[in-house]
N, C-alpha and C positions, 0 to 999 in steps of 0.2 A: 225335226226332232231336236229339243231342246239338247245341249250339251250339260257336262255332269264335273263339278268339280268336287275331289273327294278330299276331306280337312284330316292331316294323321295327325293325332295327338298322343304321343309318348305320353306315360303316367308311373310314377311310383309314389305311392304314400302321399294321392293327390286328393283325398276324400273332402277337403274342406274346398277346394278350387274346382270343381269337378261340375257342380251346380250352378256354381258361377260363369262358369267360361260357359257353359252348355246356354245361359241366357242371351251370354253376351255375340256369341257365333251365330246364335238363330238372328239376334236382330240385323247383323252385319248379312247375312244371307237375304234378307228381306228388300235388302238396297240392293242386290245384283237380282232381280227378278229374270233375267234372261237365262239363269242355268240351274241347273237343280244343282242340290249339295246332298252328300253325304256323311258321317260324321264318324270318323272312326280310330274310335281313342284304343290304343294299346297299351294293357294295364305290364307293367314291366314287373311281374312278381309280386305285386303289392304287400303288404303283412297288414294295413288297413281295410276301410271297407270303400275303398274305391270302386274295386272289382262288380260292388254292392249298389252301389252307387249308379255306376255306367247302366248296369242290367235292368233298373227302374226306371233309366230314361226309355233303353230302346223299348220297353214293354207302350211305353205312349209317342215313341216318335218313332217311327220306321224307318225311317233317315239316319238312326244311332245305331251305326255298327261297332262290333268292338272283336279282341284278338288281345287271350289273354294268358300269356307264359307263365312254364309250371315252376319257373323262379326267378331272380330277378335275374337278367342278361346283360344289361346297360344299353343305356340309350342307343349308342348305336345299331344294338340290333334291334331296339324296338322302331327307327324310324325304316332300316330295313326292310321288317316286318308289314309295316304300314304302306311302303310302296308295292310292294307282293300281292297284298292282300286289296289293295285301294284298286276300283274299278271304273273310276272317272277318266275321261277326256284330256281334263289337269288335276295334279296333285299339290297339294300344298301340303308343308309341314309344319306345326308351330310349336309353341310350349302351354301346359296348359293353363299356368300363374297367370297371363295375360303378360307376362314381359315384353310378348310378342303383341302388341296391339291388333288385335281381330281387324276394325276397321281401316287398315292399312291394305287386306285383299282386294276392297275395290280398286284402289289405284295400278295395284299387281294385274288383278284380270284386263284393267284398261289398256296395260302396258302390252300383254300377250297375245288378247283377241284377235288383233288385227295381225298377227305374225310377225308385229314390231320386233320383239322380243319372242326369246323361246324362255327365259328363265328372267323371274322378278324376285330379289332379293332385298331383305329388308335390311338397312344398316343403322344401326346407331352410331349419331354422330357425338355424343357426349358420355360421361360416367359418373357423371351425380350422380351421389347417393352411395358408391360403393366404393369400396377401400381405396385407400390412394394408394397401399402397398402391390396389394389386386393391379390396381389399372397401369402404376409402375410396368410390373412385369409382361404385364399382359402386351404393351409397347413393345418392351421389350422381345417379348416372343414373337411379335409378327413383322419385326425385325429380323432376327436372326432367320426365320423359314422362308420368308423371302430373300432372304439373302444365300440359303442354301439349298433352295429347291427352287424347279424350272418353272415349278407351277406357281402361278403369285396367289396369294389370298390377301383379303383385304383387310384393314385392321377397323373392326368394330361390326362385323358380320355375323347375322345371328343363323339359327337353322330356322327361321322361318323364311319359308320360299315358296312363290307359285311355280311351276314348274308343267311343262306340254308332256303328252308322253312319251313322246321323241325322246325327251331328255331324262323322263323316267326309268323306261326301256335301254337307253344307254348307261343308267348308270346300275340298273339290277345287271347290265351283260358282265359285271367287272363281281364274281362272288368271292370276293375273297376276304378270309378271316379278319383280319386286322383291317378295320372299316376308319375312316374319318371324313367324313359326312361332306365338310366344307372343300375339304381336298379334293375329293370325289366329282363334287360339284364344278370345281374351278378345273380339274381335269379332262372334265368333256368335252370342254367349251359350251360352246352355242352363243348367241344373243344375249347379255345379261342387260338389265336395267334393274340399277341399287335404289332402292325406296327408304330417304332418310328419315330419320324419325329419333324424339329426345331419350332418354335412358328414362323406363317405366318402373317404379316396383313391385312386388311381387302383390298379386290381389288377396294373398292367404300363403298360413303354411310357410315353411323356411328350404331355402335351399338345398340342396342334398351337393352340392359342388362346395367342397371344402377347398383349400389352397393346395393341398398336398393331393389330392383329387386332380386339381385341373392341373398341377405340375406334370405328372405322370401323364396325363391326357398329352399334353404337348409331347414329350419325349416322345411316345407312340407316334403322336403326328410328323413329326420330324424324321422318324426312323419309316415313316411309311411313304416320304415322297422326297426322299433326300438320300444319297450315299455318301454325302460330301464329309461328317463324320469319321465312314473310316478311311477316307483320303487324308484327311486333319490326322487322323490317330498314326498312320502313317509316317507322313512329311514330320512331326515329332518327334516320331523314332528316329529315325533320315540326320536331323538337326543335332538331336542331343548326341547320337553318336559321335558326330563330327565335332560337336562341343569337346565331346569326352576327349577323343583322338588329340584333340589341341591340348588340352589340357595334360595329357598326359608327355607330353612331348616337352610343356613347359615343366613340370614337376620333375620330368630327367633330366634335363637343363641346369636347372635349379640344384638338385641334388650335388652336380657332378663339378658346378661354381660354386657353391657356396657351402657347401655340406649341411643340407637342413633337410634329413632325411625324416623328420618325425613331426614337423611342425604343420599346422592346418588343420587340425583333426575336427572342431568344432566345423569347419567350414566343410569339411568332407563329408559329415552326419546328415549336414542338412542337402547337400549335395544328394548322400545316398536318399534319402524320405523324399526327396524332390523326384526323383528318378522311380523311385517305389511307385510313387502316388502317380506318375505318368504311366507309367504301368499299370497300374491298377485302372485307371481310365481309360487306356488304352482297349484291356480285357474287357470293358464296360463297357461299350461302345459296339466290339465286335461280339459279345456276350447277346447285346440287344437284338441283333438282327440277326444271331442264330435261334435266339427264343421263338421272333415273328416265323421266320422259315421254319419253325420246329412244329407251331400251330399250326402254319397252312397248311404240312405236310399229313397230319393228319384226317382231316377232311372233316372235322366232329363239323356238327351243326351249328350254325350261330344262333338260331335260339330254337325252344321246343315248345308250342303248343299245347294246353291245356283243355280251353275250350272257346269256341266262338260263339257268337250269335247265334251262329245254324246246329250248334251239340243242342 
């Protein structure tokens, strides 16, 4: 019996790329004739006619499943979603723009088949075409998280990935609210083979990841696999204290030599906003990871169901 690899495709407000990718995944499916595929995009709230869209394929392909939330959730829960609901052998995730080059799964199934690997990840090795400020930081962040978390992630790593269900299976064991997909990934381990590939753009339609979007994304990532934050927030208290304690031992010093009881005030103001501001970053810091513990403890759903294939 043939084996089944099932494609989860996150969607929001993807109505123009939707017909396109749907062409371009069957032809790529046609090259791996050894496994059947399934295809199932998860509409993430849509407010276009995505949802519209999806619904006229599966009506001629039986192969097109879809899982569509009663608002939008964010990606994360939509690839969530996707692994829940995916009923293949292997899963893979991609985007639906094609950023993620479809033809890239043959090389991933080659990679898996034979038990080489248990997860084939696709990386891009360059950032033509996107902002230099973007790619700037983006350095920069996988930088710093690897530098403050155990868990390494790579830098230029997309969520397109084939994936066994071993590795599926281990990562729906871990439910918990505050999701980041790549960390998640790099947390289970297993067998990875990185499948490089040049920086694509998008086949339609415009980005929904603003900079201030992906900023915040990170913060979450970093607060979700690192504590090393409020050790930093910490060891600063620790420091400035002992700053201060000096400081004040030379300003009695001072006073009691030379009689300059009133002098430095400019340098004190900023002294104080300096110490404010560490403070304030401090509370910011430990503020974040009472938020996340504030979410899990509630237990609410990460995302809700509207209707499938099968309503």
């Amino acid at each position: 019996m043939k084996k089944m690899i099932s494609v989860v495709v996150p969607c929001y407000n993807e109505s123009e790329a939707v017909d396109i990718f749907y062409k371009e995944i069957c032809r790529v499916a046609k090259e791996i004739p050894q496994v059947n595929f399934e295809f199932l995009f998860v509409d993430d709230g849509s407010r276009d006619d995505t949802l519209e869209k999806i619904q006229k394929l599966h009506k001629k392909d039986s192969r097109v499943r879809f899982v569509s939330f009663s608002r939008n959730f964010g990606k994360e829960a939509a690839i969530l979603a996707g692994m829940q609901y995916a009923e293949g052998d292997f899963v893979a995730t991609m985007d639906v723009d094609l950023q993620d080059p479809p033809e890239l799964l043959t090389q991933m199934y080659d990679a898996i088949k034979d038990n080489k690997y248990d997860i084939a990840v696709a990386r891009r090795v360059s950032r033509k075409g996107e902002p230099p400020v973007r790619s700037f930081f983006a350095k920069i962040y996988y930088f710093i998280i690897n530098k403050l978390s155990n868990v390494k992630m790579m830098d230029g790593v997309r969520d397109f990935q084939l994936m066994t269900r071993q590795v599926v299976n281990a990562i729906l064991s871990m439910p918990e609210y505050n999701r980041y997909s790549k960390g998640l990934t790099s947390f289970v381990g297993f067998r990875v083979k990185y499948i490089e590939f040049e920086h694509v753009d998008r086949v339609a339609g415009e980005t929904h990841w603003s900079f201030w979007k992906l900023f915040i994304y990170g913060i979450e990532a970093i607060c979700a696999f690192s504590t090393v934050p409020l050790v930093l927030a910490a060891v600063l208290g620790v420091l400035f204290c002992l700053i201060a304690f000096v400081m004040i031992v030379v300003i009695i010093c001072k006073t009691l030599m030379f009689g300059d009881p009133v002098g430095g005030w400019p340098s004190m103001i900023c002294v104080v906003l300096l110490m404010g501001g560490l403070q304030l970053l401090a509370l910011g810091i430990i503020g974040q990871y009472l938020a996340k513990a504030y979410l899990e403890s509630k237990h609410r759903p990460i995302y809700i169901v509207r209707i499938t294939e099968k309503d």
